[in-house]
N, C-alpha and C positions, 0 to 999 in steps of 0.2 A: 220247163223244157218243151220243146215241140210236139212232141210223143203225147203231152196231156197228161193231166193229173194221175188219172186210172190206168194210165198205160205198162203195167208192171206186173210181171210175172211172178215173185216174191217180195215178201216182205222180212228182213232181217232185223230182228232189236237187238239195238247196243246199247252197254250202259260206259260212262264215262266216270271213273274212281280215282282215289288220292287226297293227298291234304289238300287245306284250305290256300289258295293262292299259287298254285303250280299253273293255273291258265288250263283250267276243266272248260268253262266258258267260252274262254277267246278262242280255242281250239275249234268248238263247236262250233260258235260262232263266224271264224274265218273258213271251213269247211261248207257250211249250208248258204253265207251271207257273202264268200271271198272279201270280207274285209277284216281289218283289226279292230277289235273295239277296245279302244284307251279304257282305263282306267274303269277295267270291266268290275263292277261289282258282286260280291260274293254270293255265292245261291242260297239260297235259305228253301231247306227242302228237297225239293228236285225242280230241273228244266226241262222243256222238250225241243226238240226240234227235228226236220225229214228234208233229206234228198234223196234223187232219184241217181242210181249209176246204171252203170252198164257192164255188163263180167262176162267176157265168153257171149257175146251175142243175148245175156238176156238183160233185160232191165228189172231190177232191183230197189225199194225202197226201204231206205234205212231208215229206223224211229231210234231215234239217239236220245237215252234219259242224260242229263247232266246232272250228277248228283253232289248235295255240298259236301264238303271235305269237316267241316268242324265235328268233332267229336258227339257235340251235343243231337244232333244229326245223326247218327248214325243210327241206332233205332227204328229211324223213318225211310232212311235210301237202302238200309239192307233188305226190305221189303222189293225194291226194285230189280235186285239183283236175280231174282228167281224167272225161269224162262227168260235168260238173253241170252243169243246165238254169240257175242260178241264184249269181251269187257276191255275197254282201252284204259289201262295201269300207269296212271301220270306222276311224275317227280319234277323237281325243278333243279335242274343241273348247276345251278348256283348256289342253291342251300341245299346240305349234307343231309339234313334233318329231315327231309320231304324225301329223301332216301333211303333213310334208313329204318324208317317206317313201313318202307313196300314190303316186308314180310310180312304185317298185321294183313295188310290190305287185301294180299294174295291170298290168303288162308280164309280170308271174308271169301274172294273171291270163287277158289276152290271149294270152298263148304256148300255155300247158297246158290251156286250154278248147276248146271249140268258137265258132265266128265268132259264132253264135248267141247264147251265152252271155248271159243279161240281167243286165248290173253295176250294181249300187244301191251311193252311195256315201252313208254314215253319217256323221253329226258327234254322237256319243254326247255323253253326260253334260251335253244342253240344261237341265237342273234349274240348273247351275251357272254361267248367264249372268252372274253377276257376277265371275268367274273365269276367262273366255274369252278366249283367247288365237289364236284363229281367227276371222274373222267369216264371217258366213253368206255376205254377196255373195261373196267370191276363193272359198271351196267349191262357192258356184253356178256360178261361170266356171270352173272348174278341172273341174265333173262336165258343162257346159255344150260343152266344148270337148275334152270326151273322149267323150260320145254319154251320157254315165250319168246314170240317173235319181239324185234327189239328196232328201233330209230329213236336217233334226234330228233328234232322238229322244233321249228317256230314258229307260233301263234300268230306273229307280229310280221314277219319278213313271208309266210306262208312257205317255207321251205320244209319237205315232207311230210306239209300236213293231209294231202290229196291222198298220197302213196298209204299214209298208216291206215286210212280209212278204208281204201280200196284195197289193199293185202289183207286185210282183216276178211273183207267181203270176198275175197279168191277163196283165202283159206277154208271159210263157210260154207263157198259154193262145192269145194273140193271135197267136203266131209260129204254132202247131200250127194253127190257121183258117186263116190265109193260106198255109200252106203253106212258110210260111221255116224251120220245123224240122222235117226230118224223121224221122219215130220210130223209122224203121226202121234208121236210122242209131247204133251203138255208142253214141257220141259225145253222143248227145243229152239225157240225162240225165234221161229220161220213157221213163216204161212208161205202153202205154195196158191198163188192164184193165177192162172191160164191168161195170158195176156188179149184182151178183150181185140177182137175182130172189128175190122173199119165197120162204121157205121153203128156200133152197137154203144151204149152209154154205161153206166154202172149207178144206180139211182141212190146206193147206200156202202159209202164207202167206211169200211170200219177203221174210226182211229179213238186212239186215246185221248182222255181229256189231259187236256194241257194242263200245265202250272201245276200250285200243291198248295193247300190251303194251310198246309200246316204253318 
């Protein structure tokens, strides 16, 4: 962006959860890259990736963990889940199975986060309506009756993958106004940092190490 790497008044961590093969990846990936990535390959671990948006006049960077969905896995990306301001809850609207799972995922979710925590739950792969095996009402009463925000979305066609991202980050900013999350707290999965003045630089910007050796 224009604005420059450093140019950001918060920082927001998301983690990205669900089975293997719901499009945890492509999602990320068409959000930070605006493109599809065919025949994206499965995480082994976790992934990282950062944009910057904008909410209400501030700018905002997101550090998105992508976490693998395989069971075997799971041990390793539960560790992630602690301090993030944001957890996106992905299913795949054409297999039932990657749905009917979201209850494991959410009680992962609800345990190892913060109360705060803003859960967006995902019906990936909407390009594929004629192969749906989920319908949209029972995942609206299912995110309905758990407190969570809820969209379709496609990976591939990019159709409200911007929005799920950016509603996520209102909702965030919305708690930090009212005062429901507080910053100062470990746990809260935001940094607030003063968006740096022309002229001035930032010699040491703190990020995560990327990838996962596991």
């Amino acid at each position: 962006m224009a604005a420059g790497p450093y140019n950001y008044s918060y920082i927001f961590k998301y983690i990205i959860i669900g089975d293997m093969g719901v499009g945890k990846s492509c999602l990320l990936h068409q959000f930070t890259e605006k493109k599809f990535m065919a025949d994206c390959p499965h995480t082994i671990g976790v992934e990282f990736g950062t944009r910057i948006i904008e909410v209400s006049g501030q700018k905002i960077k997101l550090q998105i963990w992508d976490t693998a969905g395989q069971e075997r896995f799971r041990a390793v990306t539960r560790s992630y889940y602690r301090g993030a301001a944001g957890a996106l809850m992905v299913y795949d609207i054409t297999r039932r199975s990657t749905y009917n799972h979201l209850s494991s995922w959410l009680t992962d979710a609800r345990n190892l986060t913060n109360p705060n925590t803003v859960i967006f739950l995902i019906g990936n792969k909407g390009d594929l309506d004629g192969q749906r095996d989920v319908t949209y009402e029972e995942a609206k009463q299912f995110a309905d009756e758990n407190g969570l925000l809820f969209l379709e979305a496609s990976a591939k066609t990019g159709d409200n993958v911007e929005d799920v991202f950016l509603e996520t980050a209102k909702k965030i900013y919305q708690n930090i106004q009212d005062g429901s999350l507080d910053l100062n707290a470990a746990e809260s999965g935001v940094q607030h940092k003063p968006a740096n003045r022309p002229g001035q630089t930032l010699q040491n910007d703190q990020q995560p190490k990327e990838g996962c050796s596991c």
